[in-house]
N, C-alpha and C positions, 0 to 999 in steps of 0.2 A: 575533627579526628580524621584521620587518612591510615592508610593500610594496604600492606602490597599482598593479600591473598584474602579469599573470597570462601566460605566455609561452607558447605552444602551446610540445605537447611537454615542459610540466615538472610536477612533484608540488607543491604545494603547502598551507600550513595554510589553516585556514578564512578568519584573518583575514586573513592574506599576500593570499587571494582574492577577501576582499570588498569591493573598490572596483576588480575588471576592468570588461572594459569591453566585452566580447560582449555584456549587456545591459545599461549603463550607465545606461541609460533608460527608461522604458516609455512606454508612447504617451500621446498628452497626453489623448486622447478615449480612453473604452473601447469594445474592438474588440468585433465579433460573435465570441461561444462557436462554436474552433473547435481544433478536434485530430483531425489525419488521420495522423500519424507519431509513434512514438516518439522522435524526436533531433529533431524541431522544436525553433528557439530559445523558451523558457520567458517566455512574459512574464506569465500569470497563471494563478496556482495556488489552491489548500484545501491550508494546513495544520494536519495533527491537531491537540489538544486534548490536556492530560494528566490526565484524570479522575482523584481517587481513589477508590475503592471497598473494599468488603468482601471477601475472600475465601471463599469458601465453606469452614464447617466441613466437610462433609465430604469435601473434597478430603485431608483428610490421611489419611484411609483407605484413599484409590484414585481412580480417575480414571475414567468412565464410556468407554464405547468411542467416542466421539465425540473425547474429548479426548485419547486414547493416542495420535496422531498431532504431539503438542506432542513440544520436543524435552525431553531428561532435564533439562539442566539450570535450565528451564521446571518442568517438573512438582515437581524439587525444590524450587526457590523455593516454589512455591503451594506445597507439602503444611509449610513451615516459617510461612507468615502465615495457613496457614487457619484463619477463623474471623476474624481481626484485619482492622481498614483497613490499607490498605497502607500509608499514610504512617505510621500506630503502629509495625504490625511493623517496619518497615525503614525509618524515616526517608532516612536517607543515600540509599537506593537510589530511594526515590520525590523528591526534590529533585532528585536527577539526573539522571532522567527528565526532570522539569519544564525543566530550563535546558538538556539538550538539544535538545530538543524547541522550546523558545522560540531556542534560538541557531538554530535552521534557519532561522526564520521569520524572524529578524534578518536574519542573511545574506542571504538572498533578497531583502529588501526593501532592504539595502544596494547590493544591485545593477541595481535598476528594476524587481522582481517585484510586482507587485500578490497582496498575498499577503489570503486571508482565512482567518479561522479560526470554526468549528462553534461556536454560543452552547453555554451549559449545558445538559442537560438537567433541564427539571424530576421534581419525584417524578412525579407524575401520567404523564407519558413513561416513564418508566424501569419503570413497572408495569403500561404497556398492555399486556401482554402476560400470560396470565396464566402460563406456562412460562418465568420467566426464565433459565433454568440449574439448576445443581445448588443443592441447597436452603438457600437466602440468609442468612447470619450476619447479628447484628444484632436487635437487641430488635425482635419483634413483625415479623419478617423484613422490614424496614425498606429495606432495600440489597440491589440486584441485583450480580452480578460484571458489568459494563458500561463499557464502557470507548469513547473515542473519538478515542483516535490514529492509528487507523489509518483514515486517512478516503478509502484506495484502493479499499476493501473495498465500502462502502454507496452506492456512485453509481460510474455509467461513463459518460466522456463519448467520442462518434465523431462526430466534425464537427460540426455544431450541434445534436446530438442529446444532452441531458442525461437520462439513465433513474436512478429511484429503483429501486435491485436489490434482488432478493428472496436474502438470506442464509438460511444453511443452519442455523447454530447459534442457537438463540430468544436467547439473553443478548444477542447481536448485533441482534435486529430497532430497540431506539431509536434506536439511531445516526442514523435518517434522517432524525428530526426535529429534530435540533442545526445538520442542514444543510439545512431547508427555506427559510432566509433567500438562501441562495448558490441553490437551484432558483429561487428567486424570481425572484433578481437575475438572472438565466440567460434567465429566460423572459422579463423585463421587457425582454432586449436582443435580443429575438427568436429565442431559444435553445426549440426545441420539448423540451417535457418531458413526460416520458413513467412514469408509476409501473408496473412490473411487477404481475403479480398476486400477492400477499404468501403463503408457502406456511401452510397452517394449521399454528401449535401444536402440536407436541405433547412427552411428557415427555424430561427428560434421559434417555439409555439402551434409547430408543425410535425414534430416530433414522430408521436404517433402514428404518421404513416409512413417514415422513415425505415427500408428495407435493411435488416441482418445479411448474413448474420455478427450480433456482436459478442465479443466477448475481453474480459478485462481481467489482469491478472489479480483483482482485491476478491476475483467471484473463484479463484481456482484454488483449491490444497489439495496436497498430495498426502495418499497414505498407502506407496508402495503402489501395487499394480490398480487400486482402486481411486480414482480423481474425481473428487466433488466439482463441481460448477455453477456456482449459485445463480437463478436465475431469477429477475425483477427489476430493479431499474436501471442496469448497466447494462449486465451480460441477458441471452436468451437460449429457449432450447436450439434451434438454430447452430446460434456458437457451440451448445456441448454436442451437437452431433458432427459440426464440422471438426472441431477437437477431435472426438472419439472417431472420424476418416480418416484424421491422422496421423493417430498414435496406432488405429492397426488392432489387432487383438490381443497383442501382449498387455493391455490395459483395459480395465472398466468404468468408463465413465457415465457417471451418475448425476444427470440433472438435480440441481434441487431449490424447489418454490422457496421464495422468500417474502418476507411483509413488507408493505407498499414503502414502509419508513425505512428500509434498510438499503442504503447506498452498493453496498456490496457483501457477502456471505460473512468476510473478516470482519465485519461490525460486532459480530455475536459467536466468531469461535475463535479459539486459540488451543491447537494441540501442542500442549507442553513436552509430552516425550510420551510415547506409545503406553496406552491406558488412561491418563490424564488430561483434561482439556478443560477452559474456559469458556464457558457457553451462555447466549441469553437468548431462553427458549423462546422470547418472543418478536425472534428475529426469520423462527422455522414455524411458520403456522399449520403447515401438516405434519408437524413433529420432527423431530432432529435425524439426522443421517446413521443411517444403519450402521454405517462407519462405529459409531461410537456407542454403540449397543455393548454392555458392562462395564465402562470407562467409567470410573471418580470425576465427577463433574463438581468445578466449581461455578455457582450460578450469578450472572450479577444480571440486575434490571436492565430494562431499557430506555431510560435517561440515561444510567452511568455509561451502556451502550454506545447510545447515541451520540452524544454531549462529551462526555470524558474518553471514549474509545479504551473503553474497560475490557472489551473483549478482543482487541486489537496491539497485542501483544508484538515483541523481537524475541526469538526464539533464538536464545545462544547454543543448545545443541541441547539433549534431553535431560528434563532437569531444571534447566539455569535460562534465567528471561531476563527483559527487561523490561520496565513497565512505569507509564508515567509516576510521578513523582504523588500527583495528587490522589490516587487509588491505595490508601494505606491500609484499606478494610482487602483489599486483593492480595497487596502484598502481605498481610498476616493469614490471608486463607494460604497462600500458595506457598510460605512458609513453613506453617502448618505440615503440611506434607511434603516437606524435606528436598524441597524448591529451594534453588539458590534463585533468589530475587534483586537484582541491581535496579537501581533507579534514577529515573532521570527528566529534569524539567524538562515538557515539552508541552504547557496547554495554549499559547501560542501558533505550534504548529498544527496542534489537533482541534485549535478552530475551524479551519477551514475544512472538518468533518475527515480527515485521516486522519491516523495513529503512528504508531511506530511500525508498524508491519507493512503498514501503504508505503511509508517511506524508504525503503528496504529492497530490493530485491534480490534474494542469493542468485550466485552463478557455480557455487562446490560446495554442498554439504555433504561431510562424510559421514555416516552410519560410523558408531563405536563399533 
């Protein structure tokens, strides 16, 4: 079945979705780099890249303490292609990847999204660094484990403020320069940018003494002058105070604890449109963000959490989301209250422990 409009209040597939008409359009001139809300309507975004890469031989022996917070059936994939590219090992599953990830970008741009996407990174980039991870497969350790889907992670943007983030795991630090084209463009529209201070190097399983501060954009949402920052195995208080030095007092930024199993704060919230959100409280072990103190919570566990990135929503502007394909008990909750819901395969992409939101990054959401 197909259909060229999208009904508040109902579920629908991706393509059923892609020719509504909440952003039917995008502006004719581009707008100033600007995101002050999460359910602002979506008119221009960064989406990821599907890099291939090498898996690190020695992942199939064990996992360093940095990485024991992936989920199982994460660590079990990697400990079956380690050592191999990923498109060798598991063709099927890396093509997958690829046309999910490109059918995002589709969609979005079938519906007025000015969508850009992270260039390659060259070698020289991917071995700035000299710690890239655990110790690199590949003649002459040629290939890092690097990846560039998840393009929530290495830039945060709060109103026209576009910041280069300092990540916490080293195989993470290229990423940022796949997207120095889009800082460019950001700044060229009078988008102030801003590079963090990059944290030093150091080895895999060493972590721990590894100096801040960091911060990532899967730990930040916006709700107007108030910005969470989740803090635990990415981002740190560190990062929300160097944040909150930089945004100044027109904004209040609020640290918030996270459980040791949550990669980033978007594991377990998605604000749908002001008063509404998807939440899994046991992603906030000292209880959820004041933020959301009388908001309709919809609640899902943390498996679906973890594992399906149930709380790790595309916010198409307030109201209207997107949401894997496999979460049908979410999308009849979020239905339910007069959600428009589109859908789309992605668990492919969301093995590697992001969602649709990781993959995403706005650069103009507008307030109705």
């Amino acid at each position: 079945m197909t259909g060229t409009m999208t009904l508040p209040g109902s579920s629908t597939t991706a393509t059923e979705g892609a020719t509504a008409t909440a952003a039917a359009t995008g502006p004719a001139e581009p707008r100033p780099v600007a995101v002050t809300h999460e359910w602002g309507v979506l008119e221009e975004t960064v989406v990821g890249r599907t890099a291939d890469f090498v898996v690190p031989a020695d992942l199939a022996h064990g996992f360093p303490p940095e990485l024991m917070h992936l989920p199982e059936p994460l660590r079990a994939a990697l400990r079956r292609w380690a050592g191999r590219r990923w498109s060798e090992a598991d063709p099927a599953h890396h093509a997958a990847a690829v046309e999910q990830l490109d059918g995002l970008a589709r969609f979005l741009e079938r519906r007025g999204v000015t969508v850009h996407r992270p260039r390659e990174l060259t070698p020289h980039e991917i071995h700035a660094y000299p710690e890239g991870g655990p110790d690199p497969a590949g003649e002459d350790g040629a290939d890092r484990f690097v990846s560039q889907t998840y393009v929530r992670d290495p830039m945060v943007v709060v109103g026209d403020q576009v910041i280069e983030a300092a990540m916490r795991l080293p195989n993470r630090f290229p990423e940022r320069f796949g997207l120095r084209p889009v800082f460019e463009l950001a700044a060229a529209r009078g988008a102030r940018w801003t590079v963090m201070p990059p944290p030093s190097p150091v080895p895999f399983g060493e972590l721990s003494r590894a100096s801040g501060p960091f911060l990532e954009g899967g730990d930040v949402m916006l709700f107007g002058r108030d910005v969470l920052v989740g803090c635990g195995a990415s981002s740190d208080e560190a990062g929300a105070r160097w944040l909150a030095g930089l945004l100044g007092d027109g904004h209040r930024v609020h640290p918030v604890p996270l459980a040791a199993g949550a990669i980033h704060m978007d594991v377990g919230l998605t604000a749908v449109r002001e008063g509404l959100a998807v939440v899994c409280r046991e992603v906030f072990p000292r209880g959820l963000p004041g933020v959301l103190d009388g908001w309709d919570l919809v609640e899902v566990g943390l498996k679906e959490a973890v594992e399906l990135l149930a709380g790790n929503s595309l916010v198409l502007g307030p109201g209207e989301v997107v949401v894997d394909d496999r979460l049908t008990r979410l999308a009849e909750d979020l239905t339910a209250r007069d959600v428009t819901v589109h859908t789309l395969p992605y668990d492919a992409v969301s093995l590697f422990a992001g969602g649709l939101r990781c993959s995403h990054h706005p650069l103009v959401r507008a307030l109705p």
